[in-house]
N, C-alpha and C positions, 0 to 999 in steps of 0.2 A: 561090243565096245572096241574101238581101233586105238590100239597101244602104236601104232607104227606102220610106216607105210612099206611097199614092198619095194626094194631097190630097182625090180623091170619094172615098175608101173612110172608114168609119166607124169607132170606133176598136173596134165589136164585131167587126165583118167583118176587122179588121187583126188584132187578138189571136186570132180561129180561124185566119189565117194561120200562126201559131206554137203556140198552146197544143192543137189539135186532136188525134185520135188520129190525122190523116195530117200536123198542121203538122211545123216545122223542129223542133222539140226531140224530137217521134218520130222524127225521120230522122238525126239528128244525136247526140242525149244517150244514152249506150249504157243499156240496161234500162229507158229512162222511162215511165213507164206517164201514159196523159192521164189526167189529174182533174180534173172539171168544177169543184171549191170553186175550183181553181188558175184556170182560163179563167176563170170569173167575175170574181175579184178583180182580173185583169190587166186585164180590161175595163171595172172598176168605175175604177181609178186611170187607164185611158188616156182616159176618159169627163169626169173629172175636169179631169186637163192638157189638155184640149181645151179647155177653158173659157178664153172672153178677159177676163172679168169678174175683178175685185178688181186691187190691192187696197180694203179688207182682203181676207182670202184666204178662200176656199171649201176648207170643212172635208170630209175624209173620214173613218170609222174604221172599220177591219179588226180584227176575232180570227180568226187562223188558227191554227189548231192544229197540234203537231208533224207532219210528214210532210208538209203542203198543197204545201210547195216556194214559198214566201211569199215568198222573193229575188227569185226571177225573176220571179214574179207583179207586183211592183212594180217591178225595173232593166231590165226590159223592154219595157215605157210610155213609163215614164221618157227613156230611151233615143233610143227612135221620135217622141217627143212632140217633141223639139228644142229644147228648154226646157231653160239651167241650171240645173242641180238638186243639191241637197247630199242626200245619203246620212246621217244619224246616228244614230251606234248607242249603246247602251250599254257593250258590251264589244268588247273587242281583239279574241276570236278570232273573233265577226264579222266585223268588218274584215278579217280577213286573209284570212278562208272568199270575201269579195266579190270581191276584187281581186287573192286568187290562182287561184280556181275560176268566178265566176261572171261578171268582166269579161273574161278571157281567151276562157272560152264564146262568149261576145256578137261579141266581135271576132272571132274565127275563123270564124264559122258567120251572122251577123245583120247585123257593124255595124261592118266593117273599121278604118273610119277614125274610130272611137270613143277621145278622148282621156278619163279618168280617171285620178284622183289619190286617195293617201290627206293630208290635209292636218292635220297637229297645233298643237297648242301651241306660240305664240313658244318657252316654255324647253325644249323638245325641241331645239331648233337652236343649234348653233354661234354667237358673237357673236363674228367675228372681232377688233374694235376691242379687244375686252376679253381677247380672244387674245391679240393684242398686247404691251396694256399689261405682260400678266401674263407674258407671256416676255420682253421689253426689260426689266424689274424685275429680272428674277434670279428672279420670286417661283414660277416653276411648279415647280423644284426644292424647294421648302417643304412642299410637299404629301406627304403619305405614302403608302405602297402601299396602305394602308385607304381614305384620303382619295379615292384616285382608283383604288379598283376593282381592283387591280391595273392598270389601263391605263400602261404604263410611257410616260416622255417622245417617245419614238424611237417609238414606235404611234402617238400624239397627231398628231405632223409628219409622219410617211407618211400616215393617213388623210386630211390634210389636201389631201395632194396630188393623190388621187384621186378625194375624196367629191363628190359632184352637191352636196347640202343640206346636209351635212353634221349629221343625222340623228342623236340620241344613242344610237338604240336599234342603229345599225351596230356600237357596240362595246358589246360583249357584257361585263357584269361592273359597265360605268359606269355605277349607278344615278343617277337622277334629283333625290337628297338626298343624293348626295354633296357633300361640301365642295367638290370641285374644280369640278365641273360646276355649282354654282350662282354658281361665279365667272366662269364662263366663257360661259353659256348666255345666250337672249336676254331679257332680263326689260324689260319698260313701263318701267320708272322708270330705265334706265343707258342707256336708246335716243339717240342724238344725232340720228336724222331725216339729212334731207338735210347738215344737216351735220358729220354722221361722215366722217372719212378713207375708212374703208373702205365707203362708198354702193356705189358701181356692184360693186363685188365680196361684197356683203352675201347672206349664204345665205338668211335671211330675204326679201331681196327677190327672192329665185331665188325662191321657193318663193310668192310672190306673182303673179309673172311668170308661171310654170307652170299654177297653179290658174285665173288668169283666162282660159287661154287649153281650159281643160278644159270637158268639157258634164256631166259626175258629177265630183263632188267626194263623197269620204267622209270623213265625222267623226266624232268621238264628243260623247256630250250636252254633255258642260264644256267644250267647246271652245264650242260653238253655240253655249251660254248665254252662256259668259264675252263675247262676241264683244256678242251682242245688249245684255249689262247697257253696255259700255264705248260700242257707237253711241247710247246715251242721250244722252253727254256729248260726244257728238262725234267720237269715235275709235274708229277698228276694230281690230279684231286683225290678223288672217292674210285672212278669207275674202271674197272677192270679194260681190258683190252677185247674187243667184239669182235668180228666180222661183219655185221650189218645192222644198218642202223632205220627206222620207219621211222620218221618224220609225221607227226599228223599235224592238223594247225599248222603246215609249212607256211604258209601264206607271210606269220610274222618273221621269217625266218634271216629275212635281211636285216633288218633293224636289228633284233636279236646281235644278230653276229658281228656289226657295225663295234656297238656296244664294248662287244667284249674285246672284240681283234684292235682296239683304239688306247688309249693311254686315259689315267684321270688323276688329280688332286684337287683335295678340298680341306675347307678350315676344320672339318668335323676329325677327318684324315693327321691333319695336324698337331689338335689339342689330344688326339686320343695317342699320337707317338708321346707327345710332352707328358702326361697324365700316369705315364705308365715308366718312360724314365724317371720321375719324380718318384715315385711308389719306390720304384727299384732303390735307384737312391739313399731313401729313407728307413727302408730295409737294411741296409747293408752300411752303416754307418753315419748317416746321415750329412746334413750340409757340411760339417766340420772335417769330414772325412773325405767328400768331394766337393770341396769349394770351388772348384773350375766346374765341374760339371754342371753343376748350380748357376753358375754362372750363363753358362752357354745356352740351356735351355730357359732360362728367363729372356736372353738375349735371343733367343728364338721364339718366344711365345710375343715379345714386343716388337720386331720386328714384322712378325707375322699378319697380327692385328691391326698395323699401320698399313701394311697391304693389302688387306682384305677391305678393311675402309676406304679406298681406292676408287671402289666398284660402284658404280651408278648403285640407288637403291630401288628401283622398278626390280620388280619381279618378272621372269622370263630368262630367256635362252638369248644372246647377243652373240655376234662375232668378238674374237678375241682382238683380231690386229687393229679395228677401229680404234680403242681404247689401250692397247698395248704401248705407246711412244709416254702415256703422261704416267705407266706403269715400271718404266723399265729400267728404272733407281733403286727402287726400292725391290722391284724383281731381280737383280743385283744382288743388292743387300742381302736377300732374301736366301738366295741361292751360298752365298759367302755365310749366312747363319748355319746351313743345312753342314757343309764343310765343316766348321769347326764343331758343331757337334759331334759330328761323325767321328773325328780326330778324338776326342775326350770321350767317347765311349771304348772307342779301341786302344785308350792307354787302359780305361776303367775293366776293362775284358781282357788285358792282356795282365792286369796284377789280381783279378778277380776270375778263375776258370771255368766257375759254377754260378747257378741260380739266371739269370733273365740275360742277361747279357750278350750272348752268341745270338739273341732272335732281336736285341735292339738297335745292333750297329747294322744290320745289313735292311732292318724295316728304314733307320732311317736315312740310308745310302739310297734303295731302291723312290720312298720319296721325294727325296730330294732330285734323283735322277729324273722322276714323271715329270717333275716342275720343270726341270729344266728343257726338256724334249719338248713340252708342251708349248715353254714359249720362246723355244730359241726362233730370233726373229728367218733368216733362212730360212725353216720347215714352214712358211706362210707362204714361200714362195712356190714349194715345192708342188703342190696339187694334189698329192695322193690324199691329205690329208684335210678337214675343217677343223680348223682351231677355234675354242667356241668358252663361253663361262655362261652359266646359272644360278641365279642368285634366288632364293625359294624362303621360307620363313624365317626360317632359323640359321640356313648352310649355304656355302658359297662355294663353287664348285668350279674347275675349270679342267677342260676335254681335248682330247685331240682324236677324231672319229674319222676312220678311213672312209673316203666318200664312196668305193667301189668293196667291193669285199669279193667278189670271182678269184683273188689273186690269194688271199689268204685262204679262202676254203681250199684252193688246189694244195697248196702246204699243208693243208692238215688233214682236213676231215676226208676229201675225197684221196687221199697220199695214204689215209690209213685203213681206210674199209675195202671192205669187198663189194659190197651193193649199197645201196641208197635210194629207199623210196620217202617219194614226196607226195604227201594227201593232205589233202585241204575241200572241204563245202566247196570252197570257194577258188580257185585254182587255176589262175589263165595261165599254160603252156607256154606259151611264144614270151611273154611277159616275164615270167616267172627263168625260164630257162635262159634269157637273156642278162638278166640280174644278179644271177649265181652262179654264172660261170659255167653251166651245164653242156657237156659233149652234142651238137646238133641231133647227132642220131638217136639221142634218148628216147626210147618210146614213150607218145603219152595219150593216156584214154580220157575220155569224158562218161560218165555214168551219169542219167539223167535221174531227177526222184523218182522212184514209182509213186509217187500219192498225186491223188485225181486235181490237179490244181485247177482243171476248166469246168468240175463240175461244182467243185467244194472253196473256190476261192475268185475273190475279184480285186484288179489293181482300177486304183482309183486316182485320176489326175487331173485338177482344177481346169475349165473349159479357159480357152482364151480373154477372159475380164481380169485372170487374178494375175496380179503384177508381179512381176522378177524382183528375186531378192533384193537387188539396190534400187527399184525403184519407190518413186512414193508413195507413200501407202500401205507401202506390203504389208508391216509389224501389224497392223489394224486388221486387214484384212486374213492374213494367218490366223490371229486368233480368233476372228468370224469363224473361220474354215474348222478351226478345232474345236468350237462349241458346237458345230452342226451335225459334224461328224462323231461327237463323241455321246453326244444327244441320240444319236442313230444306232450306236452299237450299245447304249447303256452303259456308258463307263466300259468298260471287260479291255481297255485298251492299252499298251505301249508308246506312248509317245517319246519317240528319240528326236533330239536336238542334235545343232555340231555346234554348239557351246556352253557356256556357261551361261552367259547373257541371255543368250536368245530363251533358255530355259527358266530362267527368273522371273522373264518380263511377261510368259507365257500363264506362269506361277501365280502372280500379281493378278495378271486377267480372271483367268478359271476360277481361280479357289471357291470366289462366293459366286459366280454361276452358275455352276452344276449343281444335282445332289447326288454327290456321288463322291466318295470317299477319294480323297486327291493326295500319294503319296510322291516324294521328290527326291530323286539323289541328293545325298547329305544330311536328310533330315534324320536318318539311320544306318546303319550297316546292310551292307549291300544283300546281307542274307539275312536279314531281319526285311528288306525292303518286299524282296521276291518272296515270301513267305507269307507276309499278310496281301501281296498282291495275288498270291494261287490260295488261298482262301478266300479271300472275299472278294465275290465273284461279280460285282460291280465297280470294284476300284481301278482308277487310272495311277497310272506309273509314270512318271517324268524323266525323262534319263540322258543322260551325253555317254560318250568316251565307252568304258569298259562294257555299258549296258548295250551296246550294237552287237557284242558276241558273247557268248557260254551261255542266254538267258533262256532258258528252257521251261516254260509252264507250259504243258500241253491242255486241251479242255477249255472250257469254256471262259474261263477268267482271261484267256489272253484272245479274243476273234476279231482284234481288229491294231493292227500297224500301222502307225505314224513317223512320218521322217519331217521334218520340216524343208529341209532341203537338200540337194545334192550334196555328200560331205568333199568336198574339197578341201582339201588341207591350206590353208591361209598359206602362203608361201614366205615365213619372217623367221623359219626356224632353219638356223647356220646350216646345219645339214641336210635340210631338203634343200635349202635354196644352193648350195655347192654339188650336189647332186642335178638339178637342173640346169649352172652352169655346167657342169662336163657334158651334159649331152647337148647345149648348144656351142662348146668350141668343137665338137665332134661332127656339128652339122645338123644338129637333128632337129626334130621340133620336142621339146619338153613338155609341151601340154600334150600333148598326143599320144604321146611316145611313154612316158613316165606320172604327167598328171591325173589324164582321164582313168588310165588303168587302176591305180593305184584308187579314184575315187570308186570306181564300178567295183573293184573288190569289196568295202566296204557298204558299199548300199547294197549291195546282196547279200553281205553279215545280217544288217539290220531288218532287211524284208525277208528271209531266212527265219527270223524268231517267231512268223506267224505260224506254220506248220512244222507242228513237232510229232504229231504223231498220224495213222491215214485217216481215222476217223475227227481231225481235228477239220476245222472250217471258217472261214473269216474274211477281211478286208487288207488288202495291205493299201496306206495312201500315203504319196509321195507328191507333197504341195510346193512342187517346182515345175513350172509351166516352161522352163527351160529344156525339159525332155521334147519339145514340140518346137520350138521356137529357135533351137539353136543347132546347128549340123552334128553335132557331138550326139544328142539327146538319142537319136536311133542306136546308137551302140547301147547305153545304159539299157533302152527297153531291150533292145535282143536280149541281152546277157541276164532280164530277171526273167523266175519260173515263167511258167507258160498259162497266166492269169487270165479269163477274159478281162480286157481294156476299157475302161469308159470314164467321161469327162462327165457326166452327167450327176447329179449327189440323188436325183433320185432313184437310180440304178443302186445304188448305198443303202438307199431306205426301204426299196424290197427286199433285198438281200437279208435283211435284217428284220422284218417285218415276220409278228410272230406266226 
């Protein structure tokens, strides 16, 4: 067993100690077979956390392809290296695959006394204070069996009394935009710090306690982010202080950071400051006792809603400054409410020293401040930034999203680490490194799959009859193509769309065509979807959006991938389309440069989900005759696996042929 590496050994000589075809995971990991792309990479990341230099931090980037074993490859280093290191991923079932499978491996066989955590979101946790409040009130009985998940009261006070973190995802049902749980949970703006009652018993500072004292910490990207935008201003979130950070899923990693590094307000944002002054209020004397206060926030809940009715009612993403000139009276007004509020809580805070008050003059200053940042007319002119609203079922939302983010990661994330690896399936260098602001000289590797793609798989692309998406015909003749094809594999397939529509109208066709059980995004939960689709080994899956990545059924249920067309991202959303202008006042081409890429990442997500494991085998077919027809199309075929190619569907039906 290797407790520790030797301080002469190198960190190439340390990683053939394990990745070898005699090291520990041959001797240890049942059926592992040694892949040299795997020892490379581990040696390239333990080569890296060697380094004493930064910060700023020294850049890596990895594309490893499905099968490389790219986990260990990097928590392995990581690990040996001795160095606090955060783990961040994009998706859950990461995290869960780390720290149920591949931390457990480490400590058993590598790294005994290796402490790791998964570390989340303040509002994933328990806020016992507001726990409290809300059962000395009477108020936890108010809540309805909708409101709180089914979670009945008597479940709430037993977990209590057993939970470590007290962790919302332990109770099962209690969503995270439930009503109860956002009364309850830990949120920035109801924090009382050291002087809350409940401090030294705070689950939040368990879970502070915990992570500092860990050498892997695991997170996901919104956590990282939100964490680095708030140490701008001086305040952390949850996560201790690292030295290096491994990025996996980097791929989302712009958008992600866009997100956080940008400003936002919204009506939900609003009624829940109002909601909570009111309460306070009512507490502490009531209207009789604060009759201005009263005042002002009625005069802010009316003002407000007259503003929000403003907004077109189409659902979507708009530029803000289109519609900003017939908004900007009442965004006035609006702003002049926020004011005097602010004024009457800080007389209310200043004759009241205790209870809510210190956490609702400065929420609703910092508010009121996003509004105003967001739509002072000037910052439209500025560039750094797209001013933008979204209007969605129920909430109305308005943004300001830095269209570049290079300039904000050099301020944080790459200002406070030592190293920084970036891993992605999916992972173009030149693209990637350009987009994030990354040092030219970063080293970066390509890891090809080991699984046999030219013996065990075929891409399949409509011969020259079948027509381009905007022309006539197509909708008709796609779902020709999808009953033939899926006649050929037995149902067992994945069919991805890039929308909603196109998936519907797909929907409508099939259903009573086939015999073959036909499930659809929405019709269920996304793990209720994937679960009767890897059981029952003839059903077709219909999917857009989040199903192009994490979907994982290896075996027989999934042998055959459908894209319907190249995903191009429709160019109508504020932020790509301001992202596209800066690279054409820059000179550049934006389809080229930023569009094409940006779609090839994503159709190798999607044609990605066929092989998951080596003995797996299948079809991937991608019914856009624009891979042949247009000068773009040769980049999209280089960049997928290494498939025999054919236009022919009876090349399909041997393949498949029992």
């Amino acid at each position: 067993m290797l407790t520790a590496f030797k301080e002469s050994e190198k960190p190439m000589e340390q990683m053939n100690d394990i990745f070898s075809p005699a090291g520990a995971l041959a001797r240890h990991l049942p059926e592992h077979e040694a892949r040299p792309g795997q020892q490379r990479m581990a040696e390239a990341v333990a080569e890296l956390l060697a380094r004493q230099d930064g910060p700023p931090a020294a850049c890596l980037l990895v594309e490893a392809e499905t099968g490389l074993g790219k986990t260990l490859a990097y928590l392995v280093p990581a690990v040996f290296s001795g160095r606090k290191t955060l783990i961040s991923t994009n998706t859950r079932n990461l995290q869960d695959q780390i720290l149920s499978r591949e931390i457990p491996f480490i400590r058993e066989h590598l790294a005994p006394e290796l402490k790791a955590m998964c570390v989340k979101g303040r509002q994933n946790y328990l806020c016992l204070h507001r726990w409290h409040q809300l059962t000395a009130g009477g108020q936890l009985e108010l809540f309805s069996a909708e409101d709180s998940g089914g979670v009945s009261t008597a479940k709430l006070h037993a977990w209590l009394k057993k939970t470590v973190f007290a962790d919302r995802a332990e109770l099962p049902g209690l969503s995270g935009s439930s009503p109860l749980w956002q009364k309850i949970c830990c949120q920035t703006h109801f924090c009382l710090g050291s002087d809350c009652p409940d401090h030294s018993r705070c689950y939040l500072n368990k879970v502070r306690r915990e992570a500092a004292a860990c050498q892997i910490l695991v997170v996901n990207h919104h956590l990282l982010f939100s964490d680095l935008a708030l140490r701008r201003s001086g305040f952390g979130e949850v996560l201790p202080r690292c030295e290096s950070v491994i990025f996996d899923e980097a791929h989302h990693l712009e958008d992600i950071a866009a997100q956080f590094f940008g400003l936002s307000f919204s009506r939900y944002q609003l009624l829940d400051l109002i909601a909570d002054v009111e309460k306070a209020a009512k507490d502490s004397g009531g209207k009789r006792k604060h009759k201005k206060l009263f005042a002002a926030f009625d005069y802010l809940t009316g003002i407000g809603e007259r503003f929000f009715s403003l907004f077109p009612s189409a659902k979507g993403r708009f530029p803000l400054i289109d519609f900003f000139p017939a908004l900007k009276p009442l965004n006035d007004a609006l702003l002049a409410a926020f004011h005097a509020l602010a004024d009457q809580l800080e007389l209310t805070g200043a004759k009241n020293d205790d209870g809510p008050w210190k956490q609702l003059l400065p929420r609703c200053e910092e508010l009121g401040e996003s509004l105003e940042r967001i739509t002072i007319q000037s910052a439209f002119q500025q560039n750094s930034h797209v001013h933008w609203f979204e209007r969605s079922e129920k909430n109305l939302s308005l943004a300001a999203t830095p269209i570049d983010v290079a300039a904000d990661l050099q301020k944080t994330l790459f200002a406070q680490m030592r190293h920084c690896v970036f891993t992605s399936a999916t992972l173009s260098a030149g693209y990637f490194r350009q987009r994030l602001g990354l040092p030219e000289d970063s080293p970066s590797f390509v890891f090809p799959s080991p699984f046999d793609y030219k013996s065990r798989t075929l891409l399949y692309v409509p011969d020259s009859s079948f027509p381009e998406p905007n022309a006539p015909g197509h909708r008709e003749r796609l779902h020709q193509e999808l009953r033939k094809l899926l006649i050929c594999s037995r149902g067992r397939a994945l069919v991805l769309f890039t929308s909603f529509q196109a998936l519907e109208q797909a929907w409508h066709n099939l259903r009573d065509a086939l015999p073959y059980t036909l499930l659809r995004q929405g019709a269920a939960s996304r793990q209720l979807l994937l679960k009767r689709f890897a059981e029952e080994t003839d059903s077709v899956l219909l999917a857009v959006a989040s199903f192009w990545e994490g979907v994982d059924v290896p075996g027989e249920s999934l042998s055959m991938v459908i894209i319907d067309k190249l995903p191009f991202e429709v160019p109508t959303d504020p932020v790509l389309l301001a992202r596209i202008e800066r690279i054409k006042i820059a000179g550049g081409n934006p389809f080229f440069e930023f569009q094409v890429p940006r779609a090839i990442l994503s159709l190798r997500q999607g044609v990605g989900r066929l092989m998951r494991r080596a003995g797996d085998r299948g079809v991937a077919a991608v019914l856009d005759v624009r891979l042949f027809t247009k000068p773009y199309g040769s980049r999209f075929i280089a960049n997928l696996p290494p498939s025999p190619l054919t236009r022919n569907l009876r090349d399909v039906e041997r393949f498949f042929a029992p």
